[in-house]
NUVOMAR-327598 format. One record per residue: x, y, z of N, C-alpha, C, CB in turn. Coordinates in steps of 0.001 Angstrom, whole numbers, padded with zeros to 6 digits, always signed. Glycine has a CB too. Layout:
residues N
XYZXYZXYZXYZ
...
***
This chain:
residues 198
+000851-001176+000000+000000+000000+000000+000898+001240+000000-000969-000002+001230
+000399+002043-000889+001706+003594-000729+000979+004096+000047+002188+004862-002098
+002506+005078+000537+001993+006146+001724+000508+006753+001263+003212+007589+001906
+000199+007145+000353-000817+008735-000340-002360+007710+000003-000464+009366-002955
-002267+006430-000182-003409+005696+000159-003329+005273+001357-003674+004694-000610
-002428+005127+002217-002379+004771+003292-002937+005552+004535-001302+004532+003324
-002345+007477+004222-002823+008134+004177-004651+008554+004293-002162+008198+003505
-004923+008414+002858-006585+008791+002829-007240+007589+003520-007307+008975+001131
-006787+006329+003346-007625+005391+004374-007612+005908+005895-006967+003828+004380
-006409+006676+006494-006582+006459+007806-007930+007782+007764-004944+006656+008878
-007186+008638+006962-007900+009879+007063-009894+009522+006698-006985+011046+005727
-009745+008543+005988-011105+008207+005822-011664+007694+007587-011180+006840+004476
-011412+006433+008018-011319+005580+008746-011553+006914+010507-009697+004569+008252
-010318+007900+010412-010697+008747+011334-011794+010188+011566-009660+008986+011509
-012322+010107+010185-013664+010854+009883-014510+009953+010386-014030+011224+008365
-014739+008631+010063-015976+007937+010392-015821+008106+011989-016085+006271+009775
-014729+007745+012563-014994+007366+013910-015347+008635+014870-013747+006594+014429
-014753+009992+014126-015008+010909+014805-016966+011394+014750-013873+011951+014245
-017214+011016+013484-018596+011238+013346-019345+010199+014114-018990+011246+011918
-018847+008871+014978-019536+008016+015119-019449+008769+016942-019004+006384+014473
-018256+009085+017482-018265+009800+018279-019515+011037+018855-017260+010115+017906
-019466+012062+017491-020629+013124+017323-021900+012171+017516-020630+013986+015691
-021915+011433+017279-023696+010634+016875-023691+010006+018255-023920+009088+015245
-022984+009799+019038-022689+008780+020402-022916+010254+021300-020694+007738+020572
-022316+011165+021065-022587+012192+022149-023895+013084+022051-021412+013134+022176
-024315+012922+020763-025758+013369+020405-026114+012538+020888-026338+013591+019148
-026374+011339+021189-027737+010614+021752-028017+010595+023322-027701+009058+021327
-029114+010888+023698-029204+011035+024719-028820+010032+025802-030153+011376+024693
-028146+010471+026621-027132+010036+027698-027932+009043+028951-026430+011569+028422
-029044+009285+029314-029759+008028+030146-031101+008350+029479-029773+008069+032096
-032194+007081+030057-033060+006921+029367-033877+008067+029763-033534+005683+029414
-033693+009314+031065-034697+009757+031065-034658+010486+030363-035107+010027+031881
-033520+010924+029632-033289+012425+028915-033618+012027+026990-031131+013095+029314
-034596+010838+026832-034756+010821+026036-036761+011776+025815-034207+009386+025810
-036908+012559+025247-038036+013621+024955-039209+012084+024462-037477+015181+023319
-040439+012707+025097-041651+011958+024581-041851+012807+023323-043035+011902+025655
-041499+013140+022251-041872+013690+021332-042569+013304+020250-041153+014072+021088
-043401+014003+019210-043363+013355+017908-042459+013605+016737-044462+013510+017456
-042105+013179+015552-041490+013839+014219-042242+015376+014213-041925+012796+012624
-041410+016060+013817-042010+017244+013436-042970+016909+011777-040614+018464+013337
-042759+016322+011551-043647+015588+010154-044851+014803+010162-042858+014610+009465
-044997+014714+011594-046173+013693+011682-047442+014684+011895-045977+012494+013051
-048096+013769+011074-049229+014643+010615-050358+013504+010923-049114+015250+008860
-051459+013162+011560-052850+012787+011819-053746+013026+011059-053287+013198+012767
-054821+011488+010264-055648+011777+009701-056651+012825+010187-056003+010809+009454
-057124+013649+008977-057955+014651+009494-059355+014208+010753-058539+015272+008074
-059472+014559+011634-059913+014391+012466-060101+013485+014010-060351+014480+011890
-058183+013055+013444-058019+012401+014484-057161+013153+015412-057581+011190+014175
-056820+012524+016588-056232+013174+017560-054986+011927+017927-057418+013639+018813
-053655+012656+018590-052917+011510+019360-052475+012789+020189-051608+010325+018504
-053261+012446+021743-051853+012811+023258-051254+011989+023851-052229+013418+024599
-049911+012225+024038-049129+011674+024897-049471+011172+026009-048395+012310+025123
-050029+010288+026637-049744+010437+027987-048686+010212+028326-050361+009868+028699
-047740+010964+029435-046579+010522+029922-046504+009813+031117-045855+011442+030014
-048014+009598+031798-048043+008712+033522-048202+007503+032485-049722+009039+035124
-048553+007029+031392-048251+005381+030927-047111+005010+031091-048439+004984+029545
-047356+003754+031912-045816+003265+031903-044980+002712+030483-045794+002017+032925
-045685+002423+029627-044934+002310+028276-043774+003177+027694-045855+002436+027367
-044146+004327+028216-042736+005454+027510-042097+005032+028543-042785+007434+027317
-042052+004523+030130-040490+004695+030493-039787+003238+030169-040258+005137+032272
-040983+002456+029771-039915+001050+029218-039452+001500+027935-040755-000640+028938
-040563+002641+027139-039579+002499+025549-038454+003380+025897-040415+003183+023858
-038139+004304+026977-037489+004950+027082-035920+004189+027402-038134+005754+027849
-036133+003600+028099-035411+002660+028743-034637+001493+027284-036657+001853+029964
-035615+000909+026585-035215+000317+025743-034355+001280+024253-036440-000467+025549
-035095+002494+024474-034056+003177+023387-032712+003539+023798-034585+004471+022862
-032594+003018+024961-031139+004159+025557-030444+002028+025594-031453+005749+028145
-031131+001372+025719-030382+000140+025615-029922-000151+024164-031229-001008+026138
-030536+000266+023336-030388+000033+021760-029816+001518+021379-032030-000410+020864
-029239+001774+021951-028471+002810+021394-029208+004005+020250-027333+002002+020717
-030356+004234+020343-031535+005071+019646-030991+006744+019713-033211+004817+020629
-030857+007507+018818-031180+008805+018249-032499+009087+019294-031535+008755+016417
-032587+010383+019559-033628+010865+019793-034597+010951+019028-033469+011688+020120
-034201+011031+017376-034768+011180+016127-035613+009533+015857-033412+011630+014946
-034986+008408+016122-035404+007329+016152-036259+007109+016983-034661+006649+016204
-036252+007450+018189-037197+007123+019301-038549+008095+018942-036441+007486+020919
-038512+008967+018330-039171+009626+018140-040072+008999+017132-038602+010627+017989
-039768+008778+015934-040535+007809+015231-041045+006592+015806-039872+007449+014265
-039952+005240+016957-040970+004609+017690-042379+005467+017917-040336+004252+019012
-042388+006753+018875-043406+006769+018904-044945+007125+018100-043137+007089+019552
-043878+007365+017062-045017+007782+015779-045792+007067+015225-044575+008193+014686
-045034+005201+015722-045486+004026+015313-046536+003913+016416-044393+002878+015174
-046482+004386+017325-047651+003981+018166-048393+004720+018363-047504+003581+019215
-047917+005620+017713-049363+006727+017489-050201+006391+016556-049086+008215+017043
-049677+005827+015505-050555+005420+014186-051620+004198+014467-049472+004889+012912
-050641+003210+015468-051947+002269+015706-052690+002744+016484-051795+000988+016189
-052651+003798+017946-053704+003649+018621-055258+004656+017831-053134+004115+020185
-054394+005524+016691-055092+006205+016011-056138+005196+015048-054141+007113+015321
-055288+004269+014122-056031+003213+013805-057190+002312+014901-054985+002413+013356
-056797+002540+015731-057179+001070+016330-058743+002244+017315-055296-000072+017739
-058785+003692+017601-060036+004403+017566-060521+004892+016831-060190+005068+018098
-060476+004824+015571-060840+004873+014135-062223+003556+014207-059198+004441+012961
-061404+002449+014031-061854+001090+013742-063111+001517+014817-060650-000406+014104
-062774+001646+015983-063953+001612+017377-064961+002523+017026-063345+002160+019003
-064877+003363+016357-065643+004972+016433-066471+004463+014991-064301+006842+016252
-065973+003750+014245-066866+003222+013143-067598+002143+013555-066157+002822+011957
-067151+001313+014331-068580-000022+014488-069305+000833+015870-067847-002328+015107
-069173+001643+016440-069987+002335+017359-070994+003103+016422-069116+003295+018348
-070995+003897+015470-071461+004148+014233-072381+003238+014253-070574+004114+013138
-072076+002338+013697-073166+001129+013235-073677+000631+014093-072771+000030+012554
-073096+000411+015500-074286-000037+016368-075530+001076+016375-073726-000269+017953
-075060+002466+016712-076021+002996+016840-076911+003302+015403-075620+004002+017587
-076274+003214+014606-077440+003119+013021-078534+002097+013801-076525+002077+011066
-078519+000775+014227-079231-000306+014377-080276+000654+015380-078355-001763+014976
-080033+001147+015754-081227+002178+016929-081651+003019+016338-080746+003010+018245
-081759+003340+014535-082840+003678+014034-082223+005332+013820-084228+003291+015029
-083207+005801+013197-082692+007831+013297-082590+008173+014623-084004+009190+012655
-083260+008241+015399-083373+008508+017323-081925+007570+017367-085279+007539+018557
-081120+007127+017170-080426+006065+017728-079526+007459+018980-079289+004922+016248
-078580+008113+018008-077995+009107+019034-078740+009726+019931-077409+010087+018489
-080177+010485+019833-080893+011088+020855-080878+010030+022111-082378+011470+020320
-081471+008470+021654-081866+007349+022965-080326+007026+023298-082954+005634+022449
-079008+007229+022853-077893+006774+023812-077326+007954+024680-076676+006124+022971
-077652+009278+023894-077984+010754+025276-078799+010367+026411-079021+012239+024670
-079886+010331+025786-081394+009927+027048-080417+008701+028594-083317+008282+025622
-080010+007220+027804-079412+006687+028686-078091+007184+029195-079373+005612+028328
-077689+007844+028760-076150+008661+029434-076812+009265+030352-075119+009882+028465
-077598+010357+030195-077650+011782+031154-078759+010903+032206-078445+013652+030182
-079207+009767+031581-080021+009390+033316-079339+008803+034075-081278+008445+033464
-077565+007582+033634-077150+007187+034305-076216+007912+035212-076927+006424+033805
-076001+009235+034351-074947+010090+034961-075625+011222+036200-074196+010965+033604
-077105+011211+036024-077392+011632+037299-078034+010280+038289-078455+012913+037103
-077832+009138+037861-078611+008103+038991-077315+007664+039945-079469+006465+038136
-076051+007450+038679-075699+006760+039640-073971+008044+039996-075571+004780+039035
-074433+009117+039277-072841+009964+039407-072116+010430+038452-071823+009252+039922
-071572+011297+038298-070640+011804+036959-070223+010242+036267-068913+012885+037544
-069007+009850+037238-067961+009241+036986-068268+007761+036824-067040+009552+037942
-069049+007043+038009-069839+006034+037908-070884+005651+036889-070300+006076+038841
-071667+006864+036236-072412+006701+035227-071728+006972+033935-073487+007425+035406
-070368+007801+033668-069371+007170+032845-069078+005703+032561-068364+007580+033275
-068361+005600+033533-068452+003786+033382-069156+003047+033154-068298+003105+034123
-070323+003000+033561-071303+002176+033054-071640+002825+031913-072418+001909+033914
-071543+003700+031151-071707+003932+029791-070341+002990+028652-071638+005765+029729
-069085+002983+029126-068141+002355+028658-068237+001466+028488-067373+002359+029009
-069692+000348+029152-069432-000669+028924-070524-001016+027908-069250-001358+030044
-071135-000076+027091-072147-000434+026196-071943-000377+025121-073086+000072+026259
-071436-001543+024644-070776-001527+023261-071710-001791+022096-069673-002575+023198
-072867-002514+021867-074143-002816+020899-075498-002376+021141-074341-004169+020784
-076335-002160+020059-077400-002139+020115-078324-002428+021361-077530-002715+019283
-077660-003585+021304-078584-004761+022602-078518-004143+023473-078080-006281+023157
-076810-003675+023691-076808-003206+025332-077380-001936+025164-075237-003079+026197
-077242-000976+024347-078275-000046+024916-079815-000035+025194-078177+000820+024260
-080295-001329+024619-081784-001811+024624-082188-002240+026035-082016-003077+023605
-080990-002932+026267-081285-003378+027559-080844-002360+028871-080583-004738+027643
-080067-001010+028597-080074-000253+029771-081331+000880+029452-078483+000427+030060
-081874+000693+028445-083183+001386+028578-083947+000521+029074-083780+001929+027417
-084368-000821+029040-084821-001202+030195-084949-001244+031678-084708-001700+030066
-083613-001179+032354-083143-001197+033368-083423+000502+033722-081717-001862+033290
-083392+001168+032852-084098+003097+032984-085402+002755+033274-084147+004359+031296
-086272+001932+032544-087779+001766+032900-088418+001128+034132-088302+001067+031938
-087665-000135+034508-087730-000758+035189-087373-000040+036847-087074-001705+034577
-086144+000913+036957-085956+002333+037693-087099+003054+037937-085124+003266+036956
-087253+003956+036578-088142+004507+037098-089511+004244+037536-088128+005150+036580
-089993+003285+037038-091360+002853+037284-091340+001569+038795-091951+002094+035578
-090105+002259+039498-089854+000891+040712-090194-000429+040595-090556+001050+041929
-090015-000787+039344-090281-002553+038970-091992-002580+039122-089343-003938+040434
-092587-001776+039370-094428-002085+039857-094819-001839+038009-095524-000301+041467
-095845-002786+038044-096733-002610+036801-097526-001886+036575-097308-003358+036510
-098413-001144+035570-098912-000300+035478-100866-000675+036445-098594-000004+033833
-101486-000379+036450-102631-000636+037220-103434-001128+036601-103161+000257+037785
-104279-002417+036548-105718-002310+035488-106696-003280+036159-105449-002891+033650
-107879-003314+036088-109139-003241+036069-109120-005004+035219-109810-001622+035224
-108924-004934+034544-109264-006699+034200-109267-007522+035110-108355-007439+033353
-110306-008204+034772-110576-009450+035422-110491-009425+037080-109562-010464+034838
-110973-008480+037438-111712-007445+038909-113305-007234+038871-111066-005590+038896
-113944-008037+039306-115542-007768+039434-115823-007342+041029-116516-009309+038998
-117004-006204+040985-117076-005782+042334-117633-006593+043084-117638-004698+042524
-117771-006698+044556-118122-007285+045489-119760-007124+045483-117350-006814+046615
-120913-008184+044925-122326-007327+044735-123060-006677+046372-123622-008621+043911
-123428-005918+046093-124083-005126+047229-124747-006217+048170-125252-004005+046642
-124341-005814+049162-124798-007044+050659-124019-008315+050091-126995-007583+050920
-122713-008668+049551-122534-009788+049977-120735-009426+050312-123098-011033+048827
-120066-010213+050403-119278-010268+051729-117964-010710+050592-119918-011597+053258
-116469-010207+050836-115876-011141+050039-114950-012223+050129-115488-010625+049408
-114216-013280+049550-113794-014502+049894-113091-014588+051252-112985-014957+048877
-112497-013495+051786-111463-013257+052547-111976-013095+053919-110717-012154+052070
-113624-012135+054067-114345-012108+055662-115039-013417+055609-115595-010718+056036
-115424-014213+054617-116599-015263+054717-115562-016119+054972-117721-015633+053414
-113936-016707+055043-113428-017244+055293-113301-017361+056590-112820-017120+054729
-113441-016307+057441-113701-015718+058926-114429-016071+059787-114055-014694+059000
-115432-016181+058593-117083-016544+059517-116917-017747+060346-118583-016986+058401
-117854-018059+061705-117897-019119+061916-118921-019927+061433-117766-019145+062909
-119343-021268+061588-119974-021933+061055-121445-021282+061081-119730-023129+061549
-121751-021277+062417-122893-020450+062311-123405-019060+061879-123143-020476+063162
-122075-018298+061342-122199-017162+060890-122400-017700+059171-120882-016154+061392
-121961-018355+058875-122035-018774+057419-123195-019067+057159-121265-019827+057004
-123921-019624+057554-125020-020981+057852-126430-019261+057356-124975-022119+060505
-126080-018265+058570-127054-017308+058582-127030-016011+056987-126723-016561+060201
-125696-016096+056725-125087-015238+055705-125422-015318+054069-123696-015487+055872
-125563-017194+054240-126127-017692+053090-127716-017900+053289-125391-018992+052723
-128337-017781+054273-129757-017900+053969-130308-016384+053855-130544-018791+055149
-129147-015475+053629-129938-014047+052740-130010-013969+051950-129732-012953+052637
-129320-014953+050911-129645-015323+049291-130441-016693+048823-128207-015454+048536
-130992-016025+048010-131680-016925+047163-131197-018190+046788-131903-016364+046124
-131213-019462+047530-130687-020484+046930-131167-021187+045594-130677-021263+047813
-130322-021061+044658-130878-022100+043807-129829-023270+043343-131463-021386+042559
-130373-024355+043290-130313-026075+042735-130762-026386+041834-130838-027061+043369
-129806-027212+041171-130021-028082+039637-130756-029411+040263-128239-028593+038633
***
């Protein structure tokens, strides 16, 4: 090898290492000092949303795992862009079959899943009647917590009616005092009516 190449190899060889140096002191130094950030490029389908939370414990394991894998801030940053995209996908997907459940409840479908929100949220509490809204994922179930609204308000009692109720006829007595009677009170009670025999 002549000197003049011997030369540009080292000179090559000590550019890389010094740049590998720069890229080693650019990366952030423990895992906490790595930023929850996004790409400045990341952009969300129109009308979606992604926040950070930073109390999930997931960023301090990815945090942790980018500073083990030797990660760019720039890299970690895209990790999280990757998980922005699915959880964006993945309430997309939810917000469309919620859609369709409530299509199945007809034009009123949105008015009757208000109606059951704002009664559970004053029966049973802000936060408590949250939750029990979270858990109504179909048609059915909102069918069936409008039941459980009816069944509430109307204290489980049935409505009142008159069928198959005949009055007690004037001067006679009903199953419940003539059960009372004694023998000889019976004996006198029935000879104020008209007996008739086949």
């Amino acid at each position: 090898m002549k000197e003049t190449e011997f030369a540009d190899h080292y000179n090559q060889m000590a550019a890389k290492l010094a740049a590998e140096d720069v890229k080693n002191l650019s990366r952030p130094q423990t895992a906490a000092d790595y930023k929850l950030d996004l790409p400045a490029d990341f952009k969300a389908p129109d009308g979606a949303q992604f926040k950070i939370d930073e109390a999930n414990p997931l960023w301090e394991q990815g945090r942790a795992w980018a500073q083990k894998n030797g990660l760019t801030q720039e890299a970690f940053s895209e990790a999280i862009a990757l998980v922005a995209g699915d959880r964006i996908g993945t309430e997309q997907q939810v917000a469309t079959a919620r859609a369709a459940e409530i299509a199945k409840l007809g034009p009123a479908g949105p008015a009757r899943v208000t109606a059951v929100e704002t009664f559970f949220k004053a029966y049973l509490g802000p936060a408590e009647g949250q939750m029990f809204m979270s858990r109504l994922f179909t048609a059915a179930d909102v069918q069936m917590a409008e039941k459980i609204v009816g069944k509430i308000t109307s204290q489980g009692g049935a409505s009142f009616t008159n069928r198959g109720r005949e009055p007690t006829p004037a001067g006679r007595v009903s199953d419940e005092a003539y059960a009372r009677y004694t023998p000889a009170e019976k004996l006198a009670y029935a000879r104020q009516f008209k007996q008739e025999f086949s």
